[in-house]
N, CA, C and O atoms as CSV, one atom per row, in Angstrom:
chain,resi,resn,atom,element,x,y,z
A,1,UNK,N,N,159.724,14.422,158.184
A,1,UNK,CA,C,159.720,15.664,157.428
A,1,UNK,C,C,160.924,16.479,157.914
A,1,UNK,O,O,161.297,16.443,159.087
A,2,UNK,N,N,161.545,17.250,156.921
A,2,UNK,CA,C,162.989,17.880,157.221
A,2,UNK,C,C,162.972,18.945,157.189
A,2,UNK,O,O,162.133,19.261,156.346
A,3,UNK,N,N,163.587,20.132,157.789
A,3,UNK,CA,C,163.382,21.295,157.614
A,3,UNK,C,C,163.403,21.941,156.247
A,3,UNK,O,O,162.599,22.817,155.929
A,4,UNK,N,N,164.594,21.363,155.243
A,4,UNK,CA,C,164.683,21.292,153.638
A,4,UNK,C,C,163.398,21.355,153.128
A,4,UNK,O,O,162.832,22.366,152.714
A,5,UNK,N,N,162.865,19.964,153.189
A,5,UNK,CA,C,161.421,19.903,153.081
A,5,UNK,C,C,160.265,21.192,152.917
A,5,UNK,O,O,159.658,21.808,152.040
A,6,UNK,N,N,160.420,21.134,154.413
A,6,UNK,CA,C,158.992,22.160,154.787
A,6,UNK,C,C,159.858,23.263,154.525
A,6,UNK,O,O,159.903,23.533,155.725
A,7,UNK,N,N,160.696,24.273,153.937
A,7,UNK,CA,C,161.101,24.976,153.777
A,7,UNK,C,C,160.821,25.462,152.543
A,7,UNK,O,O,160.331,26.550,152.242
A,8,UNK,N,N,161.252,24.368,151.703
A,8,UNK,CA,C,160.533,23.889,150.130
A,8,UNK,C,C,159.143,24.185,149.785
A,8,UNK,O,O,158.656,24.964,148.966
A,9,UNK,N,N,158.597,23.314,150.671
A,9,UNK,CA,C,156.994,23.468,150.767
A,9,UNK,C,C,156.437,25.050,150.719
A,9,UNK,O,O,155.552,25.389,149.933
A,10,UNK,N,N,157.168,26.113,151.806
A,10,UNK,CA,C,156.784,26.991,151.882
A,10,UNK,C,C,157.140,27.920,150.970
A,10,UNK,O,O,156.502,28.970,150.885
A,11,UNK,N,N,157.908,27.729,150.393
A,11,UNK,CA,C,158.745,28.342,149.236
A,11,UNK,C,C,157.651,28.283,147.979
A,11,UNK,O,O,157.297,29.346,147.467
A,12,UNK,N,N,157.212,27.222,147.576
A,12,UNK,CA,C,156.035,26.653,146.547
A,12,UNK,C,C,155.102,27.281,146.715
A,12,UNK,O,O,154.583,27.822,145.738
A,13,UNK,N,N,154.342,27.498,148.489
A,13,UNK,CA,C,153.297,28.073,148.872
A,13,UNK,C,C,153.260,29.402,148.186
A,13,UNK,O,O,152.312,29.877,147.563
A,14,UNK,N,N,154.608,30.004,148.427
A,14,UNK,CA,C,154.850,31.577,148.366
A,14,UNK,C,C,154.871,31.786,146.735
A,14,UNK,O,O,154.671,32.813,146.086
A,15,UNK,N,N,155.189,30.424,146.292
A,15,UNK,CA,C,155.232,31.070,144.414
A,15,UNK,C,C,153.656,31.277,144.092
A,15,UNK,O,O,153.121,32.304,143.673
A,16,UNK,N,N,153.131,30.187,144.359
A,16,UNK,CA,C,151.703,30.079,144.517
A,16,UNK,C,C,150.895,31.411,144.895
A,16,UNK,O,O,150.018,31.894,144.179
A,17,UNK,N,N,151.237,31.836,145.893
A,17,UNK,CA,C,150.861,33.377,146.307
A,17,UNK,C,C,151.237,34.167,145.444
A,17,UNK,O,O,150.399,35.006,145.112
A,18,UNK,N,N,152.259,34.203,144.929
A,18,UNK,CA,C,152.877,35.606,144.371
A,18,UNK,C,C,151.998,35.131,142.891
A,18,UNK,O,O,151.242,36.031,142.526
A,19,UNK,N,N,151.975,33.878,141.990
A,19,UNK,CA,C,151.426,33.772,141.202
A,19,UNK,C,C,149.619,34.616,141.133
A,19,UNK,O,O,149.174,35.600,140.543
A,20,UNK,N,N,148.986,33.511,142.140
A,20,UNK,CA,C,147.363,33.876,142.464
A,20,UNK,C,C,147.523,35.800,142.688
A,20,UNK,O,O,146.636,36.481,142.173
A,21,UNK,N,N,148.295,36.283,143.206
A,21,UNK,CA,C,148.609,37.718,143.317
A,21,UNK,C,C,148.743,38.380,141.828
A,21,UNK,O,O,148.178,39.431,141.525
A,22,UNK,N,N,149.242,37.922,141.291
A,22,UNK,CA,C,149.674,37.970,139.632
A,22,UNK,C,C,147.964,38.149,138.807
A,22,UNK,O,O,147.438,39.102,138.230
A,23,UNK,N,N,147.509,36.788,139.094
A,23,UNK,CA,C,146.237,36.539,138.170
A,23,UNK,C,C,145.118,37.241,138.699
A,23,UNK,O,O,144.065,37.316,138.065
A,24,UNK,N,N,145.323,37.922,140.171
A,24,UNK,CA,C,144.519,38.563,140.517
A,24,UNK,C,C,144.196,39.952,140.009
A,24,UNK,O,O,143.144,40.494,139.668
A,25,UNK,N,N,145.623,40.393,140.084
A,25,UNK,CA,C,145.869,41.629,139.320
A,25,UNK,C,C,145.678,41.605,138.009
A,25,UNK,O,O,145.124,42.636,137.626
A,26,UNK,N,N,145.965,40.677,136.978
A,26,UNK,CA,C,145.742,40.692,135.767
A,26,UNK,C,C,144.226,40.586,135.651
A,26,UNK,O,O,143.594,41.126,134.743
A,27,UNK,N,N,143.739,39.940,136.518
A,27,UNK,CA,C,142.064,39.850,136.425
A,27,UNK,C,C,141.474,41.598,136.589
A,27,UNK,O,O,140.608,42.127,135.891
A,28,UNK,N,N,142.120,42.121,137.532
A,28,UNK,CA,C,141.381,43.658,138.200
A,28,UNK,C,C,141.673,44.616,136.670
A,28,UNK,O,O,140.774,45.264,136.136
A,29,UNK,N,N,142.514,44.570,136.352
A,29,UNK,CA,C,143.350,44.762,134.896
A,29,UNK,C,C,142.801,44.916,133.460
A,29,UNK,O,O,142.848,45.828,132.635
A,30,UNK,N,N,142.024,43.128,133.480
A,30,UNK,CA,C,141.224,42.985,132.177
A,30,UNK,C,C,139.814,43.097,132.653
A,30,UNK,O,O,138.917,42.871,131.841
A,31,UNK,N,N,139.498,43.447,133.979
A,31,UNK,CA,C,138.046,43.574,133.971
A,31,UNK,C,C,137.837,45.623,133.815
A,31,UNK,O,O,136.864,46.127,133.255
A,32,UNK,N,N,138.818,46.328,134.356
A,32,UNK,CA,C,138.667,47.687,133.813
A,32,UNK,C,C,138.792,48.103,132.656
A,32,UNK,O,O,138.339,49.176,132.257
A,33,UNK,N,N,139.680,46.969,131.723
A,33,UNK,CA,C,139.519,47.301,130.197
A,33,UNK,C,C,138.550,47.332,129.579
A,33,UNK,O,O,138.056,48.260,128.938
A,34,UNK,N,N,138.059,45.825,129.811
A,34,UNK,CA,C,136.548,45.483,130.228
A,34,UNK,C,C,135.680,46.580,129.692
A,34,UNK,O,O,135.163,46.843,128.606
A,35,UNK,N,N,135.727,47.135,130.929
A,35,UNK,CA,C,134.541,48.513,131.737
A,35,UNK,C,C,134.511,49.318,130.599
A,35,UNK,O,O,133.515,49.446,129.886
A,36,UNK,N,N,135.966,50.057,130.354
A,36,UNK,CA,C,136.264,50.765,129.275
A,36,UNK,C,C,135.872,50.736,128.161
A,36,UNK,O,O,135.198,51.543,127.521
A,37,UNK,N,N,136.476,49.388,127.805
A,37,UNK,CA,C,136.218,49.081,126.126
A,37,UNK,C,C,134.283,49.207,126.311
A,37,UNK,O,O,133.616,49.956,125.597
A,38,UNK,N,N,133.769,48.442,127.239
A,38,UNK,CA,C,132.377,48.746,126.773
A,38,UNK,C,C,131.579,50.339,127.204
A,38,UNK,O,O,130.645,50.853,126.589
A,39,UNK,N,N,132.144,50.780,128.199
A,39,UNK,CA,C,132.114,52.404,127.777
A,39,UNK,C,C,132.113,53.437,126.551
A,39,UNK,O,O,131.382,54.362,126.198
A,40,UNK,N,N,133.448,52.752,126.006
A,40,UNK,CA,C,133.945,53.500,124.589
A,40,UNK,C,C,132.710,52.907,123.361
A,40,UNK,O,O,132.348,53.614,122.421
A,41,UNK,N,N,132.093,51.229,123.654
A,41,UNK,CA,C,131.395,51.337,122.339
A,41,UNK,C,C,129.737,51.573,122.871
A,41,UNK,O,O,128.800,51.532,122.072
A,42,UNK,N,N,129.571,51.805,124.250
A,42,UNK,CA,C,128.425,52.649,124.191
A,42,UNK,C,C,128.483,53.722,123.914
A,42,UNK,O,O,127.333,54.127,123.741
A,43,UNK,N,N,129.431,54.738,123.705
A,43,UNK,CA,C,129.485,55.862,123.273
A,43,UNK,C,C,129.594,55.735,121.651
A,43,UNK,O,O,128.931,56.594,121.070
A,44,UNK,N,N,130.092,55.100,121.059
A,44,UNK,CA,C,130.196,54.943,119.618
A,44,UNK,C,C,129.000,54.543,119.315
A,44,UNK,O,O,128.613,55.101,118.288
A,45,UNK,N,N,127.776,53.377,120.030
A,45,UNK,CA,C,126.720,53.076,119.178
A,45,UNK,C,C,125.883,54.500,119.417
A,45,UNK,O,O,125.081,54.759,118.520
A,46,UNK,N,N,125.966,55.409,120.461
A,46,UNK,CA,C,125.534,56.486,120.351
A,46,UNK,C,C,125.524,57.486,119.277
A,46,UNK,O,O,124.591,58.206,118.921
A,47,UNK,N,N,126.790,57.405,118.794
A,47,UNK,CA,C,127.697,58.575,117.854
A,47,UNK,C,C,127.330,58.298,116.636
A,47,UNK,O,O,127.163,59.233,115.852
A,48,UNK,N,N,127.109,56.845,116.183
A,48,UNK,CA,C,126.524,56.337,115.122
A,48,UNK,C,C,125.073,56.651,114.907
A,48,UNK,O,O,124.506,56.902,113.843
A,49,UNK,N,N,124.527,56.581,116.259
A,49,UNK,CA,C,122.563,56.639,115.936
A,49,UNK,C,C,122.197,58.187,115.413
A,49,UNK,O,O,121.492,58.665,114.524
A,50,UNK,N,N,123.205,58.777,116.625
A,50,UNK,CA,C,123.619,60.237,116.451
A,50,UNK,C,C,123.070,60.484,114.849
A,50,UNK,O,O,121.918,60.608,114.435
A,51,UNK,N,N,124.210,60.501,114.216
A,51,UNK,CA,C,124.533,60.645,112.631
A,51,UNK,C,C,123.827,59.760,111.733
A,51,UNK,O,O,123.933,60.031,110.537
A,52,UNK,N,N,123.049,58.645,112.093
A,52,UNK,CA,C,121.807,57.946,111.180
A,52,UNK,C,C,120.903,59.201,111.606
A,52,UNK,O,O,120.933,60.162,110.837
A,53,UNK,N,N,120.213,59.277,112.594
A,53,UNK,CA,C,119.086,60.120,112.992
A,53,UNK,C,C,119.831,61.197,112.159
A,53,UNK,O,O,119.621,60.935,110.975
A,54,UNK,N,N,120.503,62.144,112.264
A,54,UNK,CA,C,120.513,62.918,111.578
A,54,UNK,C,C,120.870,62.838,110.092
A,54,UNK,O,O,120.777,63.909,109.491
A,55,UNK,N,N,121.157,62.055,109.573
A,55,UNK,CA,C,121.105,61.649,107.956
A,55,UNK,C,C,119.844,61.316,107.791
A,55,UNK,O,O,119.443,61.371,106.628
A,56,UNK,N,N,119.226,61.043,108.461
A,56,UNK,CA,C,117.707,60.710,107.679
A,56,UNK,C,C,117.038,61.599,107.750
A,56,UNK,O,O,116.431,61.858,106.711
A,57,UNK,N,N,116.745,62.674,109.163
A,57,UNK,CA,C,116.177,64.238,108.797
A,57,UNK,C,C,116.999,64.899,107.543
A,57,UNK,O,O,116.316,65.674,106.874
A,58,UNK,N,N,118.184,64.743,107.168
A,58,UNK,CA,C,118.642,65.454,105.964
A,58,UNK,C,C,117.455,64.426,104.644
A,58,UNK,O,O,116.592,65.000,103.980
A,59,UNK,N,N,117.568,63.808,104.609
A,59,UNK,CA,C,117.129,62.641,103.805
A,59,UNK,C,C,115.613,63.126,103.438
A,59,UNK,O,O,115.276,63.602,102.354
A,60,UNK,N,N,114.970,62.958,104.302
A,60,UNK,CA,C,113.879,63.604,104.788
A,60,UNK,C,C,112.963,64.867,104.188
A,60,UNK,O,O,111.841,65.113,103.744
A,61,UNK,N,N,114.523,65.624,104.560
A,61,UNK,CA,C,114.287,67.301,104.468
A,61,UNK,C,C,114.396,67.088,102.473
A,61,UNK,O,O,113.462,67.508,101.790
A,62,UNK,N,N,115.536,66.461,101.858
A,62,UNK,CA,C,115.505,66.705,100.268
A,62,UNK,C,C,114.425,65.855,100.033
A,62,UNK,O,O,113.919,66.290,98.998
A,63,UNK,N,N,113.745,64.825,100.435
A,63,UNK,CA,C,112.511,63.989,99.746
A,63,UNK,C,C,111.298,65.064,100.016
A,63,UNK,O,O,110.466,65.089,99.109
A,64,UNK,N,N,111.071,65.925,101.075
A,64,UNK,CA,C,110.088,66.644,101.217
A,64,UNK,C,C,110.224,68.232,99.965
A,64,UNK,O,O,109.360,68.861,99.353
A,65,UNK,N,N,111.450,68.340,100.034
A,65,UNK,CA,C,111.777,69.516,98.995
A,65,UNK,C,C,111.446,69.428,97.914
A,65,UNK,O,O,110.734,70.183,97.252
A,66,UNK,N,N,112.203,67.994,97.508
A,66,UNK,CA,C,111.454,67.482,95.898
A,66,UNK,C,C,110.321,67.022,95.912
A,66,UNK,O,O,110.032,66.441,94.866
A,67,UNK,N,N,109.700,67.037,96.524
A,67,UNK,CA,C,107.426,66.709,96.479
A,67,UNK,C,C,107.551,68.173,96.203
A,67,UNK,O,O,107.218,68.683,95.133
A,68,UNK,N,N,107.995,68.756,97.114
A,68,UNK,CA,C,107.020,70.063,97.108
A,68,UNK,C,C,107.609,71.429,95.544
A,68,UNK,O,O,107.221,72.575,95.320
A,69,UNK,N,N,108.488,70.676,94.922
A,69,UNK,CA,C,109.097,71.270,93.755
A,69,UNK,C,C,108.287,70.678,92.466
A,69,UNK,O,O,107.975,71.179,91.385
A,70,UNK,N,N,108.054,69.213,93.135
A,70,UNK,CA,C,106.972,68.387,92.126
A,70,UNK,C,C,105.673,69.322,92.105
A,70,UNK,O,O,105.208,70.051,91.229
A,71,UNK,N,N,105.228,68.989,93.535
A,71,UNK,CA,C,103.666,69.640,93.317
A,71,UNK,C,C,103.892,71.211,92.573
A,71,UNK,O,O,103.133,71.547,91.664
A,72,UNK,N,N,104.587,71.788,92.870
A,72,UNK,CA,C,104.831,73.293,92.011
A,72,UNK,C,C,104.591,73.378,90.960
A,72,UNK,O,O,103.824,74.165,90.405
A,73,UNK,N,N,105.865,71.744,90.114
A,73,UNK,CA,C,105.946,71.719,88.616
A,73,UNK,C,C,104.423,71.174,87.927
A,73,UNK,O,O,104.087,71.518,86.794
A,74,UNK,N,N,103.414,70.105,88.967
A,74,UNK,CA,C,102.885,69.729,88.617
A,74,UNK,C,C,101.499,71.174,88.594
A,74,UNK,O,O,100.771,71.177,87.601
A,75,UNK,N,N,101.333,71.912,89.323
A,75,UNK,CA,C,100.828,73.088,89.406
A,75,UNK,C,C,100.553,74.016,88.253
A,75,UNK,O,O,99.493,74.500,87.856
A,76,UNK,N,N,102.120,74.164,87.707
A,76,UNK,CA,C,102.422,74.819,86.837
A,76,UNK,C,C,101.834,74.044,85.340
A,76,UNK,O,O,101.170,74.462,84.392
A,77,UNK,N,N,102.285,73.077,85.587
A,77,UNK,CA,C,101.810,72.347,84.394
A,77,UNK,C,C,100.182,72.133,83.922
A,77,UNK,O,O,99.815,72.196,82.749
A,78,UNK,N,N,99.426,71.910,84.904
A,78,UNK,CA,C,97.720,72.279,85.401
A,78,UNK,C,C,97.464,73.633,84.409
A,78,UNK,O,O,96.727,73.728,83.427
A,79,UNK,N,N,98.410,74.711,85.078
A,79,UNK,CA,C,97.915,75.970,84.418
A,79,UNK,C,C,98.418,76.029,83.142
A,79,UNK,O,O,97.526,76.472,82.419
A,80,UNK,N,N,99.364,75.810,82.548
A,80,UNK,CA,C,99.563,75.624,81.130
A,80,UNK,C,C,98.895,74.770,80.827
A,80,UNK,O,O,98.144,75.493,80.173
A,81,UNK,N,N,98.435,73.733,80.702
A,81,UNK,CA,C,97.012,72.957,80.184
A,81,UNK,C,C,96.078,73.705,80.135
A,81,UNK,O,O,95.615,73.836,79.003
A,82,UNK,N,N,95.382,74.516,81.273
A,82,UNK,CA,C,94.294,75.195,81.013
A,82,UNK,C,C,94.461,76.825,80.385
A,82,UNK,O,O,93.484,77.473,80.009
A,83,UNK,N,N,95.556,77.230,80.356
A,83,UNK,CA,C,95.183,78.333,79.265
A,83,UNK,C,C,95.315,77.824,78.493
A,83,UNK,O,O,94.477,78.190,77.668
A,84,UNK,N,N,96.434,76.427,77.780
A,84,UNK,CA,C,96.287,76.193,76.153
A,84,UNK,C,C,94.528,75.565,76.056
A,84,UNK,O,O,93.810,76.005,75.158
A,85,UNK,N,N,94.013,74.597,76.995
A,85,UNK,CA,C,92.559,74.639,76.501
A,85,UNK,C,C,91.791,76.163,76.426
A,85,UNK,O,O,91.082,76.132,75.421
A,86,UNK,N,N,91.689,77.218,76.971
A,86,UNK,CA,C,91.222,78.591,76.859
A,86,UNK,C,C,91.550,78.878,75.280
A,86,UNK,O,O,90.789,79.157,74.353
A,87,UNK,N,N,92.940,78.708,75.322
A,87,UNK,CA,C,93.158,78.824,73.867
A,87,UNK,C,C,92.250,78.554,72.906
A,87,UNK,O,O,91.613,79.292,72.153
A,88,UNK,N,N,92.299,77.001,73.091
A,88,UNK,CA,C,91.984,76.169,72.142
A,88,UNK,C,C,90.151,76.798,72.166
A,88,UNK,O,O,89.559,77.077,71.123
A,89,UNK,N,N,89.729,76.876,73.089
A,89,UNK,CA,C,88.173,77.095,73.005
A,89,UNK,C,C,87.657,79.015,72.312
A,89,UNK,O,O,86.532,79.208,71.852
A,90,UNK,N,N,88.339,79.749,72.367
A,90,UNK,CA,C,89.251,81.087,72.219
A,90,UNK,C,C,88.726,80.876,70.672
A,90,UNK,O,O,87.699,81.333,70.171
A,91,UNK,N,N,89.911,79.904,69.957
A,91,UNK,CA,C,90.166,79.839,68.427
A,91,UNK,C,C,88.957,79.332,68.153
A,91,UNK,O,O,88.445,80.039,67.285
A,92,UNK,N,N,88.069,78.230,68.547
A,92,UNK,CA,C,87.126,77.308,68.186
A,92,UNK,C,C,85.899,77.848,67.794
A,92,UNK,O,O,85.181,77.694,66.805
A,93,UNK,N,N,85.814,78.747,69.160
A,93,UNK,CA,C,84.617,80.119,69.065
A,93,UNK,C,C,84.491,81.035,67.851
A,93,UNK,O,O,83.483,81.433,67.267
A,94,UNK,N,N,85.969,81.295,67.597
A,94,UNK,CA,C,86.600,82.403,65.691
A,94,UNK,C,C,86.147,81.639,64.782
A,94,UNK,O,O,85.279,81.924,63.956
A,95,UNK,N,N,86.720,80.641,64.904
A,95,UNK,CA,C,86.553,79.659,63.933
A,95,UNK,C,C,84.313,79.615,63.613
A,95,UNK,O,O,83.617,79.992,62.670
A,96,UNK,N,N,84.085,79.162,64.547
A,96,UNK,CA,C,82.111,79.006,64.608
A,96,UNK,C,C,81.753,80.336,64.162
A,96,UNK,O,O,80.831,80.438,63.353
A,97,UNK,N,N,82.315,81.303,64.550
A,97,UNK,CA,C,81.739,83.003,64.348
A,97,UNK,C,C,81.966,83.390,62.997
A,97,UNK,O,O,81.133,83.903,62.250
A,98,UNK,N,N,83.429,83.045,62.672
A,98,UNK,CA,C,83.789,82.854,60.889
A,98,UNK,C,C,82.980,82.095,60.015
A,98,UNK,O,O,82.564,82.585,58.966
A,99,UNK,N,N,82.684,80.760,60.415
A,99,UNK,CA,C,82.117,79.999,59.782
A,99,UNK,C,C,80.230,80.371,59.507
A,99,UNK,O,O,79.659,80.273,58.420
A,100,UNK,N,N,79.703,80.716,60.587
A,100,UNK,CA,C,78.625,81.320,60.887
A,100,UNK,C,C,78.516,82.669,59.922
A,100,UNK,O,O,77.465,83.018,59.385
A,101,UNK,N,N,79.402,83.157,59.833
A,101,UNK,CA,C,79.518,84.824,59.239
A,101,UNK,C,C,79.369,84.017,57.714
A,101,UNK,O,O,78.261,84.044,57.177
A,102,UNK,N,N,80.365,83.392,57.118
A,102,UNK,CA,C,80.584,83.116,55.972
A,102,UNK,C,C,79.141,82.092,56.023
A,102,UNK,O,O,78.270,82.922,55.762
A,103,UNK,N,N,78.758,81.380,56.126
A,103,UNK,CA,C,77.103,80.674,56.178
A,103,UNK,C,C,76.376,82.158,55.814
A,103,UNK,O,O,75.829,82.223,54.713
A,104,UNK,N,N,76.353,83.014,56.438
A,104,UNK,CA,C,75.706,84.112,56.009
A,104,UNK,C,C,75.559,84.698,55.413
A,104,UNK,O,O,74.613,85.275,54.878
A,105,UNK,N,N,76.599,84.657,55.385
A,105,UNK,CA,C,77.086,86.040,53.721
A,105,UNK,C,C,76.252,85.435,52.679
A,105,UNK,O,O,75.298,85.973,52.117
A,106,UNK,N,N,76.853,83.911,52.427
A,106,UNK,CA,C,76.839,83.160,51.226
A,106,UNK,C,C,75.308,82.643,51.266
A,106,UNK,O,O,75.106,82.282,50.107
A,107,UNK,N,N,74.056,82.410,52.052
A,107,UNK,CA,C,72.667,82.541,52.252
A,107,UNK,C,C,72.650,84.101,52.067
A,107,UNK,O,O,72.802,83.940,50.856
A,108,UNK,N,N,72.618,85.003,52.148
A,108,UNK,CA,C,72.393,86.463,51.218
A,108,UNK,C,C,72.825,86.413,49.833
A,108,UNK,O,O,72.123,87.066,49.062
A,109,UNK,N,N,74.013,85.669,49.233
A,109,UNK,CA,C,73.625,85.664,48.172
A,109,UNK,C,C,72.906,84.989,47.049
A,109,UNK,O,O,72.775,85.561,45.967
């Protein structure tokens, strides 16, 4: 073995080092991006649930508005049915009292 040699040798060793030094660092590198990047999309699946949860209380809030505009209309509609039946029983009664009157008259003569 020649000093050339083992000189060589150590030379290789040292690329070897400086390389493994390299991939080490690139490793410390892509494992904090890593960290990061999954930092950043736990905060985004947050930001998202965020804004579902609150789109669906909006959601929520207009499906409960329109029941309760329904039940109103349907309310309203109840009571216009029952005065037009009042009505209708109102006229029916004129009508029997007329008819009754005129039965009468016309038995007197």
């Amino acid at each position: 073995v020649t000093v050339d040699a083992l000189t060589e040798k150590y030379a290789q060793i040292g690329m070897v080092e400086k390389v493994s030094e390299r991939a080490r660092a690139n490793n410390e590198l892509l494992f904090l991006a890593l960290k990061e990047l999954d930092a950043k999309s736990q905060q985004l699946a947050k930001e998202v649930y965020e804004k579902t949860r609150k789109n669906d209380e909006v959601v929520l809030m207009a499906m409960k508005d329109l029941d309760t505009k329904f039940e109103q209309s349907s309310d309203t509609q109840a009571n216009v049915m029952l005065r037009i039946a009042q009505q209708i029983d109102y006229v029916q009664n004129l009508v029997r009292e007329v008819s009754q009157t005129t039965s009468e008259l016309a038995d007197k003569k």
